[in-house]
N, C-alpha and C positions, 0 to 999 in steps of 0.2 A: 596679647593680654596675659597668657599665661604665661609666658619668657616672663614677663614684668614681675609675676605676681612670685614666681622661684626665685628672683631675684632679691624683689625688696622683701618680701616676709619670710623665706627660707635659707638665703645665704648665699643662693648658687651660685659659683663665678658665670659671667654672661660667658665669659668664652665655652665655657663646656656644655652650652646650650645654641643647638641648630633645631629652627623652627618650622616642621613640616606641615603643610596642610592636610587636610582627608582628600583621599582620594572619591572621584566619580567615576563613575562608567556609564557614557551618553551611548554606546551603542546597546546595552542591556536597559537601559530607561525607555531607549529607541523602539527595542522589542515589545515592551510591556505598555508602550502608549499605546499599539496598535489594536488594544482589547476594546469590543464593543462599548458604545456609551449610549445610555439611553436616556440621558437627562434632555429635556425637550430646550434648553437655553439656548444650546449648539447647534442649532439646528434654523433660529433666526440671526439676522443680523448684529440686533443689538450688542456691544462687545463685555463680556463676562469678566469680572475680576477674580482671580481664586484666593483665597485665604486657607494657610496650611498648619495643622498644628491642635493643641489640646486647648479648648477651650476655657481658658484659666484666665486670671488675673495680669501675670505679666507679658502675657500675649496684647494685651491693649487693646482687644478685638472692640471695646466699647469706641475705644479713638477712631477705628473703620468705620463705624457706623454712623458716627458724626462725621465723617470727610465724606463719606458717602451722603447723608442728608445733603450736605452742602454742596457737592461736585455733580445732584444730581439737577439741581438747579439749571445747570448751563447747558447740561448735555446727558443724555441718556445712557445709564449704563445698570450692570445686575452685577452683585455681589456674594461670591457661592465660600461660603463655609468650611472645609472640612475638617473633622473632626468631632470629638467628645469630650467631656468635662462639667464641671460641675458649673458652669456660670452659660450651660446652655439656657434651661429655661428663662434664665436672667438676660441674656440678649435678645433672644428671642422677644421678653417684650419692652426691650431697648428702643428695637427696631420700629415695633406698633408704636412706639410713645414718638418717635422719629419720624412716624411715616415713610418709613421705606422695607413694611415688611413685603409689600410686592415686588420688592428687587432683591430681595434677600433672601437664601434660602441656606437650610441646613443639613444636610443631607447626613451627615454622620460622620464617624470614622468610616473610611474607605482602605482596604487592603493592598489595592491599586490603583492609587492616586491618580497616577501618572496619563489615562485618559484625558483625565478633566484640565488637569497643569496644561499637557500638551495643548489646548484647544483653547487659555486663556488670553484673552488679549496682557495682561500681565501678570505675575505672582507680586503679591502686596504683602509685609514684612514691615507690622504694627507696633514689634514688642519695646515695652520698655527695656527689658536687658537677653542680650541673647550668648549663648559660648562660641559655638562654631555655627550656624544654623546652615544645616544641610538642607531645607528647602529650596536656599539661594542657588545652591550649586547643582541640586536637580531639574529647575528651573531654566539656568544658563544648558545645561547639557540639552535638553529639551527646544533649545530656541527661543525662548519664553523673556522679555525684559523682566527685570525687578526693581519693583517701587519699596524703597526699605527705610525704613528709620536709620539713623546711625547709635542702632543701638550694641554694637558688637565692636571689638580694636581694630577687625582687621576688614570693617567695613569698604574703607577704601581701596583696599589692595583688592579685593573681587567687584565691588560693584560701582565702576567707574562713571562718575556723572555725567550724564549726558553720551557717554560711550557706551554701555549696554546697561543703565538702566537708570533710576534715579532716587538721590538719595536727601531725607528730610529728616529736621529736626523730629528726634523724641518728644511725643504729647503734644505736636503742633497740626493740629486736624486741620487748620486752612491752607497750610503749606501739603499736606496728603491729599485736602482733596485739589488741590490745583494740579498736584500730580497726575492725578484720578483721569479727570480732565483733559488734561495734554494729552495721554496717551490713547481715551478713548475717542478722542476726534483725530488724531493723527495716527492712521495703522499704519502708514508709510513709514513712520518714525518707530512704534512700536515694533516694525520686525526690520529693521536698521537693527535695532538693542537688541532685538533677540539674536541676529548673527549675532555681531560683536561679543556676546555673551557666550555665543558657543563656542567660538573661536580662542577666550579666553580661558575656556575650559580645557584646551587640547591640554594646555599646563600641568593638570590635572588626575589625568588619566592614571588609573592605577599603575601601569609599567614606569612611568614616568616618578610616581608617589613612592614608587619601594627601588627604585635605582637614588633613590633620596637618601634613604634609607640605606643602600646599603654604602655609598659615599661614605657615613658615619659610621658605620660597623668597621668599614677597612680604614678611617681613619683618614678619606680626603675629603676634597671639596672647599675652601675658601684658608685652604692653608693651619685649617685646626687640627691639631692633631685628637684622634678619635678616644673618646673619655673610655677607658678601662675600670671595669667594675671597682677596684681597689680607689682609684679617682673619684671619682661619683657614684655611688649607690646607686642612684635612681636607674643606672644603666643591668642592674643587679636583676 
């Protein structure tokens, strides 16, 4: 999406543009899942969904609460929060007016997320628009499927449907919560998607993300030759 956007509204020639992902490191999320959790969810059966991110507007978190009303219908699931923002109190009584403030909780911003992710049956990924969302990818490193909108370009190239996770229409709460759904009565299927995801991840890895990078510094890699400041700026 942003190759696209240097393109048509900047000028760029495409050839002087190689498009790298961010890099993750699943063995340091690895370390940092392994901190005490005291949230009582984890602890029953019932399968947890985590929601990551500031509690804002193009997060869509109001669209989760609707797939959740609806997905809870069939099958039993709880849906945890995190974060902060200004449209907390406002979901919050989303949720009453929903009836599903007993499956819903909010617990804040968390410093170390990475607990609660780890222990999700899946990360769910609401927003109407997103850039890169690194949740996706802390997620996959963690094992974790993901339920995501397609609301980002390069949706497809990380989160393969039905290979490690799945992916729905923007703003379409019955397609989310049928999501919802599948994944919480099928955990056979849900940690299927969690490998697959982490697997997908090895791709990933920072030595991997900056040997990318240095491809283009010395000027190989698919046969471009590598853009010199005087060439492209943006390399400036």
């Amino acid at each position: 999406g942003v190759r696209e956007d240097l393109v048509k509204n900047f000028g760029i020639s495409p050839h002087k543009i190689r498009v790298i992902f961010n890099p993750c490191d699943p063995d340091r999320l690895s370390r940092q899942a392994t901190a005490t959790l005291s949230h009582p969810w984890f602890d029953q059966e019932m399968p947890v969904f985590v929601a990551l991110g500031r509690l804002t507007a193009v997060k869509n978190f109001s669209l989760l609460l609707r797939a959740c009303a609806l997905a809870r219908r069939e099958t039993p699931l709880r849906l945890l929060f995190l974060g902060q923002g200004e449209l907390a109190e406002t979901l919050k009584q989303e949720a009453k007016a929903l009836h599903v403030e007993d499956v819903t909780d909010f617990p804040g911003f968390k410093e170390n997320p990475f607990p609660f992710l780890a222990r999700a049956r899946a990360l769910v990924l609401s927003s109407v628009q997103e850039g890169f969302p690194m949740a996706v990818l802390e997620a996959m490193a963690l094992g974790v499927p993901v339920i995501a909108t397609r609301c980002f370009e390069e949706c497809e190239e990380l989160v393969g449907q039905g290979v490690n996770g799945v992916l729905v229409p923007v703003g379409d709460a019955p397609a989310l919560a049928a999501a919802l759904t599948l994944l919480a009565r099928d955990r056979d299927l849900a940690r299927r998607l969690g490998r697959a995801g982490r697997e997908r991840l090895e791709d990933l890895r920072p030595a991997k993300v900056a040997a990318r990078y240095e491809e283009v510094f010395r000027g190989e890699g698919r046969g471009n030759p590598g853009p010199s400041p005087r060439e492209n700026p943006l390399f400036c």
